[in-house]
C-alpha positions in Angstrom: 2.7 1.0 10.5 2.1 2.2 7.1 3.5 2.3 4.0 2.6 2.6 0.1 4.2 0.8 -2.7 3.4 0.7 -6.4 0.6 -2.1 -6.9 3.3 -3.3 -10.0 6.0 -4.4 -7.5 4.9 -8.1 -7.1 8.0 -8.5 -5.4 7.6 -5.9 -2.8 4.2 -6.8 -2.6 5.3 -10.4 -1.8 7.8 -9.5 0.8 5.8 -6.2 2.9 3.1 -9.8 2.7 5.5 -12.6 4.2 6.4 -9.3 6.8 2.4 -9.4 8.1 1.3 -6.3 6.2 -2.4 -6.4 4.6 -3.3 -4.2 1.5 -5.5 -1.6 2.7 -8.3 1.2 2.0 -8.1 4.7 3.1 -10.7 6.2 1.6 -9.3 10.2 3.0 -6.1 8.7 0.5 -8.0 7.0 -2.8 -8.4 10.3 -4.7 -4.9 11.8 -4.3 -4.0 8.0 -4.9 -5.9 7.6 -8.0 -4.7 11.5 -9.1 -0.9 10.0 -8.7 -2.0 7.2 -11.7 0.8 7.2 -14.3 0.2 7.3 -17.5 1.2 3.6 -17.4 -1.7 2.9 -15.3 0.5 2.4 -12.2 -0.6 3.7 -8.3 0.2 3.7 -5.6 -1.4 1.0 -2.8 -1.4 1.6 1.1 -0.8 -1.7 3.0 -0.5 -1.8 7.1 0.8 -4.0 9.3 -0.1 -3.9 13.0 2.8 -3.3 15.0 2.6 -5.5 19.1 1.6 -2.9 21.7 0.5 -0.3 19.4 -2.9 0.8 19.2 
């Protein structure tokens, strides 16, 4: 499983972690990542957690 989550939201971050998801690279997804950068600096991060039985 999947999902993406600005790489500001230490507390999402934290949490998605303590749930067995790892920060990820998908390098098909780093330029329309790095195209989404705010102003601010923020993006997006993919991070995936292996779900039991899947493949």
């Amino acid at each position: 499983m999947d999902l993406v989550v600005f790489n500001d939201n230490t507390r999402a971050i934290r949490l998605y972690r303590k749930l067995g998801f790892e920060s990820i690279l998908i390098p098909e997804l780093e330029a329309q990542l790095e195209s989404e950068r705010t102003p601010s600096g923020r993006r997006r991060v993919v991070m995936r957690k292996r779900l039991k039985g899947g493949a």
